[in-house]
N, C-alpha and C positions, 0 to 999 in steps of 0.2 A: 674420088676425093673425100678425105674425113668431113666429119663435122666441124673440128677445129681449125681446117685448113678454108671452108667452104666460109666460115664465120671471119677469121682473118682477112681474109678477100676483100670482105665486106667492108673494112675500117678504114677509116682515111689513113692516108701516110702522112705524121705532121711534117711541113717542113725543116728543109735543113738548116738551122740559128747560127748564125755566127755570135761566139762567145764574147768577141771580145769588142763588145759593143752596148753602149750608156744602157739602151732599155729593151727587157726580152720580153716576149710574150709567150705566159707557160697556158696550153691545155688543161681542160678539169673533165670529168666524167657527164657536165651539165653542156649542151650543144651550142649554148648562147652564150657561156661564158668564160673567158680568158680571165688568166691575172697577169699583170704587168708590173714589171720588175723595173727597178731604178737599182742594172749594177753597181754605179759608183757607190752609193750610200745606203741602201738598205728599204727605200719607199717602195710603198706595195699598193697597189689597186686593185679593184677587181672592178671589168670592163664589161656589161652585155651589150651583146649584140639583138638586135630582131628588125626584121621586114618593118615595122611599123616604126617612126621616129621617134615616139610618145613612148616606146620600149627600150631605148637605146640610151646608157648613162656609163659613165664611170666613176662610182665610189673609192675616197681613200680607205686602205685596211691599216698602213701603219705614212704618216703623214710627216714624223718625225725622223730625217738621218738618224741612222747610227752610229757613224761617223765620223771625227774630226779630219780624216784623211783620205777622200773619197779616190777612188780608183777606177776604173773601166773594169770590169768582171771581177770584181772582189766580191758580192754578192751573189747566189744561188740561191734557186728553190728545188728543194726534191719534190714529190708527190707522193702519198704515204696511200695506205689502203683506205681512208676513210679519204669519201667524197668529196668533202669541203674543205681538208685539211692537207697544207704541205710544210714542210721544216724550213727556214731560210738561214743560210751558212753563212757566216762571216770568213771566206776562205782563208783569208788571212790572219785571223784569231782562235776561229775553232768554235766561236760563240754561236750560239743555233739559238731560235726563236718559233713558237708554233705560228703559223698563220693559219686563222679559220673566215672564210669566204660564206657569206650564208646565200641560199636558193633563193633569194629575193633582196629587194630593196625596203629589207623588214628592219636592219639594225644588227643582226645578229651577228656579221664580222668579229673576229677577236684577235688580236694580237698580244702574247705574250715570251716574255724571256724564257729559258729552258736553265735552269741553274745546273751548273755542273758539280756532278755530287764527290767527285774525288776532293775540289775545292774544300771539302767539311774536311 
């Protein structure tokens, strides 16, 4: 058995989502913590988990629809190579947004628009 097979083994398999459902919960590279999706409209959290109570919260990332027309699965999140960082798609417009999750309950969240540059 490779390395890379012996390593693969090793990683959970996430479950299988069904898409076409109000709120998904996307995996991140940190073991405590999930983001959670509101596909009708665009709201984003980011959720930890831990053994202790006093550990366990879920902060808003974007708090505000995007929306006038919410939908069941009109929103996606991709996962990009940085850590903290995924794109969330407006499937139905094309409009993308960065979302940044920070490693604690420091503040450091960000949500911002992605301008599309053919638009210029």
């Amino acid at each position: 058995m490779t390395a890379a097979a012996i390593e693969a083994a090793d990683q959970p398999v996430p479950p299988q989502q069904n898409i076409a459902v109000p709120f998904r919960l996307f995996n991140t590279s940190n073991v405590y913590t999930v983001v959670k999706l509101d596909t009708r409209d665009g709201r984003v959290w980011q959720v930890q988990w831990n053994f202790e109570t006093k550990l366990r919260w879920e902060a808003p990332i974007n708090s505000q629809p995007l929306t006038n027309s919410p939908e069941v699965g009109r929103f996606t999140l991709y996962q990009t190579p940085n850590i903290h960082t995924f794109i969330l798609v407006d499937q139905q417009s094309g409009r993308l947004w960065q979302v940044n999750w920070a490693g604690g309950d420091d503040g450091a969240r960000g949500f911002f628009a992605i301008p599309d540059a053919s638009a210029d």
